[in-house]
N, C-alpha and C positions, 0 to 999 in steps of 0.2 A: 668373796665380795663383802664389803663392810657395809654395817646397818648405819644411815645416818641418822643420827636422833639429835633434835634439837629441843630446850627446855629455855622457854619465854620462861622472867620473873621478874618481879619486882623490891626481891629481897624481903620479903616477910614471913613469915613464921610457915606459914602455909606452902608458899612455895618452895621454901628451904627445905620441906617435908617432902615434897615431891622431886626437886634435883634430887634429894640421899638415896629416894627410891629407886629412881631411875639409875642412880652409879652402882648399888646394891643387884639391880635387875640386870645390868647392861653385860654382855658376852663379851670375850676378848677383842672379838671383829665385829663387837660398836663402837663406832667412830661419836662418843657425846661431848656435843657446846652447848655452853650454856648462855643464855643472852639475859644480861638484866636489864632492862628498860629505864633505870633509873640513872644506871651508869654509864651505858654503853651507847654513842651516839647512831651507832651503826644498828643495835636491836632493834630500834622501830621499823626501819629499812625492810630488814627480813622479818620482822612480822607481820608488816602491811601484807608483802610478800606471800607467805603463807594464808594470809584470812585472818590472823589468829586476833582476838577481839577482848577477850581477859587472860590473866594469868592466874596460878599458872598453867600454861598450855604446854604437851610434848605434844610435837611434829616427827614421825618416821619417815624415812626415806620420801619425806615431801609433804607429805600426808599428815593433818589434825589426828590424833589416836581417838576414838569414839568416844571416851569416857570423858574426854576436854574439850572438845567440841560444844560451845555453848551458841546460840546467836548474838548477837551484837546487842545490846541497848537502843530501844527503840521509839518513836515518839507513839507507834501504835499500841503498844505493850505498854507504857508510861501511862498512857490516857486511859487503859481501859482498866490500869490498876487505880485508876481515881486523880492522878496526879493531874491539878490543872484546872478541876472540875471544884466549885464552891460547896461549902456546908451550906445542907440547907434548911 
């Protein structure tokens, strides 16, 4: 049975770093796509899909891999980094 791996990017340096990785790491019976967000109408679709919240993100067989796994951007985490809030 084939591993599915899928690889959210947005075409930047960094995630170019992580698709080479993942093609370098991947076994004969991984099945990898790669979804660019900037080009691909259909990426957002399956990233909503997924969770996945920044790139870039590998998804396995469904699943966020642990190391990309980020939370989302948040108005709680925003406020409490000072954003919003006046000099005083």
């Amino acid at each position: 049975m084939a591993k599915k791996v899928a690889v959210f990017t947005a075409g930047c340096p960094v995630c170019e770093d992580a698709v080479q990785l993942v093609n370098q790491l991947a076994c004969p019976s991984c099945d990898v796509s790669v979804y660019d967000l900037r080009a691909d109408g259909n990426a957002a679709a399956e990233a909503k899909a997924y969770g996945v919240t920044s790139v870039p993100t590998v998804v396995v067989d469904g699943r966020i891999v642990d190391c990309c796994a980020r939370p989302a951007v948040n108005e709680a985490g925003l406020r409490a980094a000072g954003i919003g809030q006046p000099l005083a």
